[in-house]
Residue frames relative to the residue before (quaternion, step in Angstrom):
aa qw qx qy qz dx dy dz
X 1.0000 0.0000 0.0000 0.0000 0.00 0.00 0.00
X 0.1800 -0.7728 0.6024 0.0864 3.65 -0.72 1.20
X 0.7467 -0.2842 0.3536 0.4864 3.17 -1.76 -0.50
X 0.5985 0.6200 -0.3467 0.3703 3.65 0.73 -0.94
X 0.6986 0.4623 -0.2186 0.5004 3.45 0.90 -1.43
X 0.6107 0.5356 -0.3520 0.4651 3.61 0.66 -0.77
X 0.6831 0.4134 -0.2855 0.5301 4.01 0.69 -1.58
X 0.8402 0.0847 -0.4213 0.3308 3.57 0.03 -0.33
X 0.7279 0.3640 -0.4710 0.3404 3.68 0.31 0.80
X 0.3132 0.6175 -0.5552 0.4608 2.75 1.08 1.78
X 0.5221 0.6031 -0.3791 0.4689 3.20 1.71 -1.56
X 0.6593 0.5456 -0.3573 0.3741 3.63 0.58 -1.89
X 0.6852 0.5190 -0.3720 0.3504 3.96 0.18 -1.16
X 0.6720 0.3158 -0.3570 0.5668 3.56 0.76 -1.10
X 0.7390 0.3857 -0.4342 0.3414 4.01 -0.29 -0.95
X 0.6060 0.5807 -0.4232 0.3413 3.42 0.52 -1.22
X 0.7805 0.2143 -0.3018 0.5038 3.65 0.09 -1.32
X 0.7893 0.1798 -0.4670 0.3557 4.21 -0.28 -0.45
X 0.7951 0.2905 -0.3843 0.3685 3.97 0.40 0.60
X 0.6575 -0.5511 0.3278 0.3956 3.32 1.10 0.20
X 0.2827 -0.7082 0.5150 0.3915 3.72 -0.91 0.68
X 0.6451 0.5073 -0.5198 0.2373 3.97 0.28 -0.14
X 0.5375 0.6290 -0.2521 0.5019 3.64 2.02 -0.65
X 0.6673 0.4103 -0.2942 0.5475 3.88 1.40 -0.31
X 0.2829 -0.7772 0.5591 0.0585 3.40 -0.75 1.05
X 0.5915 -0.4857 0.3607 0.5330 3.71 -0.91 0.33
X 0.6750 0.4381 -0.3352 0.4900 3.94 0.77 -1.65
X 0.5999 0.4620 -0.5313 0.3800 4.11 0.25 0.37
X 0.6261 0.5668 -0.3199 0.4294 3.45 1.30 -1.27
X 0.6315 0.6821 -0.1765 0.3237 3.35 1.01 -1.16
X 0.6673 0.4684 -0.2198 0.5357 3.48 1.01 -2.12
X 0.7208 0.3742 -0.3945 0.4298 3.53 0.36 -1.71
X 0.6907 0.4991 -0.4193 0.3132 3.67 -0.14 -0.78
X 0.4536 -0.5876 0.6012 0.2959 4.07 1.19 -0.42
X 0.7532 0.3507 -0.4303 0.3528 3.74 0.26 0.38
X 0.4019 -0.5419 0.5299 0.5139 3.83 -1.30 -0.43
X 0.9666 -0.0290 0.2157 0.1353 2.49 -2.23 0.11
X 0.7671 0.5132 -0.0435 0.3824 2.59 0.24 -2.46
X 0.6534 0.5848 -0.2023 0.4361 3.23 1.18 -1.71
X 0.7453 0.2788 -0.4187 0.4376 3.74 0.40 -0.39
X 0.4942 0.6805 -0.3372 0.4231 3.86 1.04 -0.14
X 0.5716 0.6342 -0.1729 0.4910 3.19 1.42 -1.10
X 0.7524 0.4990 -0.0579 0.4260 3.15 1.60 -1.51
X 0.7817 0.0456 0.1894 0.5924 2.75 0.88 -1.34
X 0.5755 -0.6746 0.3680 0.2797 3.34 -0.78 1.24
X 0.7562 0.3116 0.1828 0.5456 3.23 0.85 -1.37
X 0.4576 -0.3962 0.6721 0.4265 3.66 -2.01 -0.27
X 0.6849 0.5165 -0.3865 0.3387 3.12 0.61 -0.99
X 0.7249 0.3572 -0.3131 0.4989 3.64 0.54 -0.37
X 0.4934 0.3994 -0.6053 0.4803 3.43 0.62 0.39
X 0.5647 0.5449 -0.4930 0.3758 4.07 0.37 -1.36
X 0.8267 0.3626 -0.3151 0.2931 3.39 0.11 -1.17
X 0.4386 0.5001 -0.5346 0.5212 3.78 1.31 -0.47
X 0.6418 0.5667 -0.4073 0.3180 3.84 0.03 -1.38
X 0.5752 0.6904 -0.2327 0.3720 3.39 1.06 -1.46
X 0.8571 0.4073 0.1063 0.2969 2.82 0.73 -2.11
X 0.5352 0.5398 -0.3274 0.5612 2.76 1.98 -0.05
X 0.5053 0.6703 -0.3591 0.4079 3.60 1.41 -0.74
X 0.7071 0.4088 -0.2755 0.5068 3.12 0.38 -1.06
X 0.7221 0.5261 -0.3727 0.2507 3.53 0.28 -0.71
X 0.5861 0.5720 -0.3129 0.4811 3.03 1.43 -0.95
X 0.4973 0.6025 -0.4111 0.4698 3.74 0.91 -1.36
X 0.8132 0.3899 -0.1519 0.4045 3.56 0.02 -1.95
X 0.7168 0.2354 -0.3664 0.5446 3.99 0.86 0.35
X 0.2306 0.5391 -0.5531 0.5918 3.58 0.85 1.25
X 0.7732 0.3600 -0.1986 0.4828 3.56 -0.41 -2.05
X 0.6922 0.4414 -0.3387 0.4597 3.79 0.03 -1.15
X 0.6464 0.4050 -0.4093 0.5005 4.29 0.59 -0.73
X 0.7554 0.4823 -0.1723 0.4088 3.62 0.86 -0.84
X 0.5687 0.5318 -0.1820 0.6006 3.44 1.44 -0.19
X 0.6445 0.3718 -0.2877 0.6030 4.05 1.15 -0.63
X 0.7525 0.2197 -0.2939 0.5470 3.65 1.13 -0.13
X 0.2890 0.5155 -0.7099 0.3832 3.96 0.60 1.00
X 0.0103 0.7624 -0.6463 -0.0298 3.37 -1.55 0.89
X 0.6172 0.3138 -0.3360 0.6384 3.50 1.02 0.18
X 0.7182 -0.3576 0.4161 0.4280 3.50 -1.93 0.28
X 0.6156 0.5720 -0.3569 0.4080 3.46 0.77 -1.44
X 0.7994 0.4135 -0.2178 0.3775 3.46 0.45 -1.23
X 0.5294 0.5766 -0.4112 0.4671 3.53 1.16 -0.44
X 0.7914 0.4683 -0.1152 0.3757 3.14 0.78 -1.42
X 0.6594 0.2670 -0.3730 0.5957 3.67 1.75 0.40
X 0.0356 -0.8658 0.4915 -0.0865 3.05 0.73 1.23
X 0.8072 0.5463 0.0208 0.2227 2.68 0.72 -1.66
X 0.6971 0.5327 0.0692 0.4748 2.06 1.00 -2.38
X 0.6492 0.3899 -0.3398 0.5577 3.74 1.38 -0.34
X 0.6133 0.5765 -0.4457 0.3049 3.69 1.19 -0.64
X 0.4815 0.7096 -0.3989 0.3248 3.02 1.56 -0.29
X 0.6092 0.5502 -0.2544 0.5113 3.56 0.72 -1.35
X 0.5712 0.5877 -0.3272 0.4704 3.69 0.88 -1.29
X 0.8960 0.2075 -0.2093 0.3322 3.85 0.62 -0.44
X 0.3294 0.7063 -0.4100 0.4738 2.64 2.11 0.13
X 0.6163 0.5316 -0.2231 0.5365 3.66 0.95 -1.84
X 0.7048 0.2861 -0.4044 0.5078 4.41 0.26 -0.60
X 0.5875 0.5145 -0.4573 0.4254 3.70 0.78 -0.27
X 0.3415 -0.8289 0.4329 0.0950 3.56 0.45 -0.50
X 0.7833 -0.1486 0.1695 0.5793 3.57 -0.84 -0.69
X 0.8234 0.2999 -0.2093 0.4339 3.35 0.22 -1.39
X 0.0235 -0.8842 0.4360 -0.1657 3.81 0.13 1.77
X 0.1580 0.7760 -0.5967 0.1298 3.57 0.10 0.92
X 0.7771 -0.3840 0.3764 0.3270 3.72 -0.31 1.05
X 0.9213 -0.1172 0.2884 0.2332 3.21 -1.07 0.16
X 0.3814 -0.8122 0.4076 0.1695 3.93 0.15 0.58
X 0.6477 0.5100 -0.0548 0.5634 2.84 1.00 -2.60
X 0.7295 0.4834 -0.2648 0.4050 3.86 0.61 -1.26
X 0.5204 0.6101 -0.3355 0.4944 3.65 1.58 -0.89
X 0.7439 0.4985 -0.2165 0.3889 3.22 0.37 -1.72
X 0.6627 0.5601 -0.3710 0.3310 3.65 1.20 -1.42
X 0.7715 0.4268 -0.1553 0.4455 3.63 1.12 -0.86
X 0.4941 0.4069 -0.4661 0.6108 2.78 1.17 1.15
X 0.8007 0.2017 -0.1859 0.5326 3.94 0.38 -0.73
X 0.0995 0.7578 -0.6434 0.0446 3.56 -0.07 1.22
X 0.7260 0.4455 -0.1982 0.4849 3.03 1.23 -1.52
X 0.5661 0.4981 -0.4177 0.5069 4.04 1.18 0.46
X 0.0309 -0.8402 0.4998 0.2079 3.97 0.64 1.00
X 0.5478 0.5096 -0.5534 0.3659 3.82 1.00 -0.12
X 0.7935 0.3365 -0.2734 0.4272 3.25 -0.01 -0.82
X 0.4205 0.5515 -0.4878 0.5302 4.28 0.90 0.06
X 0.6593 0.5746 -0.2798 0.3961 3.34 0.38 -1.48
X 0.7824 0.4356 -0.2630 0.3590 3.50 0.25 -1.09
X 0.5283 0.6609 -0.2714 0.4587 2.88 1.61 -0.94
X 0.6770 0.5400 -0.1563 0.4750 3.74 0.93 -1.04
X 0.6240 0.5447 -0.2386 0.5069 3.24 1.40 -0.92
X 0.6125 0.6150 -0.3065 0.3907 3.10 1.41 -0.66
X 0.7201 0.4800 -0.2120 0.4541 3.19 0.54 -1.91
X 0.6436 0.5632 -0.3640 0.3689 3.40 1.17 -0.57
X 0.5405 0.5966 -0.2717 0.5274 3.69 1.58 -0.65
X 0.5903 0.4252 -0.3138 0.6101 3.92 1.28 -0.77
X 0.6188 0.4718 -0.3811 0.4992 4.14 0.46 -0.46
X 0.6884 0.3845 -0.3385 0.5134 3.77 0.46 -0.92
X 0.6691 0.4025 -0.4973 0.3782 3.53 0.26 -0.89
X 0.6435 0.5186 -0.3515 0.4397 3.80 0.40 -1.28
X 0.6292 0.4292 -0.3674 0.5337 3.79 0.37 -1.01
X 0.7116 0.3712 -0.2627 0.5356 4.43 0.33 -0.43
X 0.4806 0.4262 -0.4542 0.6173 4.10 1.12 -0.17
X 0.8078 0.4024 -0.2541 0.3479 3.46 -0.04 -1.03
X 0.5644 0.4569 -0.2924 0.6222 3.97 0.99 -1.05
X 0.7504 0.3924 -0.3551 0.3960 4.35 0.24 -0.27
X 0.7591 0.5282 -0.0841 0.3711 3.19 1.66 -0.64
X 0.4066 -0.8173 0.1183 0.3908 2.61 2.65 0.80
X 0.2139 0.6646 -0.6533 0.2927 4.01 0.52 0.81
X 0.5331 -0.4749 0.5498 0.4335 3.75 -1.07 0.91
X 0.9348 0.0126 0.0300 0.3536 3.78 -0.25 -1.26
X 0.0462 -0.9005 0.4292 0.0524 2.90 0.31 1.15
X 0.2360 0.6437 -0.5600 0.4651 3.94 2.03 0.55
X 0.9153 0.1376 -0.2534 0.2812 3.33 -0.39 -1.00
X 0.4262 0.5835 -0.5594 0.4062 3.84 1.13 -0.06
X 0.7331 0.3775 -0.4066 0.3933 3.57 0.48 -1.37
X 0.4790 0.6952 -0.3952 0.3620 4.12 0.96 -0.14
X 0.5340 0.6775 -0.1185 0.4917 3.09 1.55 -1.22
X 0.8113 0.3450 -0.0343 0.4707 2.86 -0.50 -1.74
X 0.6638 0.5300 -0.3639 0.3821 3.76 0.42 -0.62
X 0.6904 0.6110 -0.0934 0.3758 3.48 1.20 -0.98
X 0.6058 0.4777 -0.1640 0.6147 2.48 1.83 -1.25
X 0.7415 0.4304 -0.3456 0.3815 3.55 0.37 -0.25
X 0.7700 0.4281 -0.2215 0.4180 3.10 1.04 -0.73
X 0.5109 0.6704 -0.2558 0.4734 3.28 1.73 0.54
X 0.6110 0.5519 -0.1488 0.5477 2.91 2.00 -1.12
X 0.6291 0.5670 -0.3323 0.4151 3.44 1.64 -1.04
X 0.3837 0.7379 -0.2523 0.4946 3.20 1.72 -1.18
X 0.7883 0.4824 -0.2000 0.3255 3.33 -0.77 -1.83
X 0.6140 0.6906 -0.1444 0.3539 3.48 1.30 -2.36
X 0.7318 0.5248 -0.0524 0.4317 3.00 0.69 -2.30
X 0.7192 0.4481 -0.2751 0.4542 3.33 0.96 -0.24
X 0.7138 0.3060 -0.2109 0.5936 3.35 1.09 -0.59
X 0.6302 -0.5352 0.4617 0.3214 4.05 0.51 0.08
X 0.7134 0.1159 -0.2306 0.6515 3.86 0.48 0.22
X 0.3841 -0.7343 0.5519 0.0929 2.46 -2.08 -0.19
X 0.1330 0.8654 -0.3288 0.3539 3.30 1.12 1.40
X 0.4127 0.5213 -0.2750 0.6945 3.22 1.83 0.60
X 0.8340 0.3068 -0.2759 0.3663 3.22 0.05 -1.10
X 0.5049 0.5746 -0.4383 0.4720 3.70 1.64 -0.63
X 0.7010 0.5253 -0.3533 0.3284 3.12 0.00 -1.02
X 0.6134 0.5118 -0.3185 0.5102 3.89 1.30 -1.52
X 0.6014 0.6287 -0.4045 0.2820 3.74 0.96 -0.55
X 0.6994 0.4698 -0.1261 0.5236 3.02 1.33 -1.76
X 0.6994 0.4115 -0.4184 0.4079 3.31 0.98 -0.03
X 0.5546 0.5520 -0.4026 0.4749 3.59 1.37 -0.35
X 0.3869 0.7070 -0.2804 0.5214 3.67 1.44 -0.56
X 0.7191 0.5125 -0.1729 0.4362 3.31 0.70 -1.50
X 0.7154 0.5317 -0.0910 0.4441 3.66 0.77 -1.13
X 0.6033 0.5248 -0.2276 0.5557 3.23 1.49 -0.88
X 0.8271 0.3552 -0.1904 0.3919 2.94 0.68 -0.62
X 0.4348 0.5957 -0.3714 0.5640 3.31 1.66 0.14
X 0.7675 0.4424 -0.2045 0.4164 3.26 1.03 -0.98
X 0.2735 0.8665 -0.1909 0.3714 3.10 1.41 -0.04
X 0.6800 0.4577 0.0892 0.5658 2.47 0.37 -2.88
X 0.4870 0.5587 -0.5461 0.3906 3.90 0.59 -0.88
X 0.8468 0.4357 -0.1561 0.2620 2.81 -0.44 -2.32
X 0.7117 0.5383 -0.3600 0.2721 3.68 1.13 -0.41
């Protein structure tokens, strides 16, 4: 991986999520990044293999949030808002320019692309298992349907957020998922 590969999937990270990857063209990835043509070809086989680095960087970033924030959960409570706080955690590195959800952006655009949908699914499914294993270590009687819960509920709020520019839904969906945990909690004791 060179400088080339790095500049245009930077270009891809900022355009893809706030304009969309069917609205970025190869000659946008190309100009903003300062390179030719050749140079992203060189890189990358395809758009499609940029989307999926782009993809794939999303998630990573999300998943080294949750993983820094998870090695410091020290109570059930905290194990068990792992997630659900890494969420805010990328809301807060995303910053001003908020639009909901990457993986969810990207999904409604590539339905009709099942490699790269797929992965996307594979993902959200990797954010369900982790939350459903924060929650099942962090002693709740049932942690199937909290993590059933809570999953919806966040990703609705990201939803809801991403449309309007902030994220004042999704805090609140936190403290209420907060809320439940900790009811559940109290069950099991």
């Amino acid at each position: 991986m060179g400088i080339a590969h790095d500049r245009i999937l930077a270009v891809a990270q900022k355009r893809f999520y706030r304009d969309g990857i069917g609205a970025t063209g190869i000659n946008t990835l190309t100009d903003e990044a300062g390179v030719a043509r050749m140079s992203l070809y060189k890189n990358f086989a395809s758009k499609d293999d940029v989307i999926a680095e782009y993809l794939q960087h999303r998630f990573d970033t999300w998943r080294g949030l949750y993983d820094a924030r998870r090695a410091a959960a020290e109570t059930p409570a905290d194990i068990a808002a792992s997630v659900p706080r890494s969420y805010l955690d990328h809301v807060e590195a995303i910053g001003a320019d908020f639009r909901g959800c990457g993986l969810l952006n990207a999904a409604a655009e590539l339905h009709g692309r099942p490699e790269l949908y797929t992965s996307i699914l594979a993902r959200k499914d990797e954010v369900t298992e982790l939350l459903r294993a924060d929650l099942a270590e962090s002693g709740v009687d049932d942690p199937d349907q909290l993590t059933e819960i809570a999953f919806l509920l966040l990703e609705g709020a990201v939803v809801h957020d991403g449309l309007r520019g902030r994220v004042d839904h999704l805090d609140r969906v936190v403290r209420h998922i907060d809320v439940l945990v900790a009811q559940a909690l109290a069950d099991t004791a």
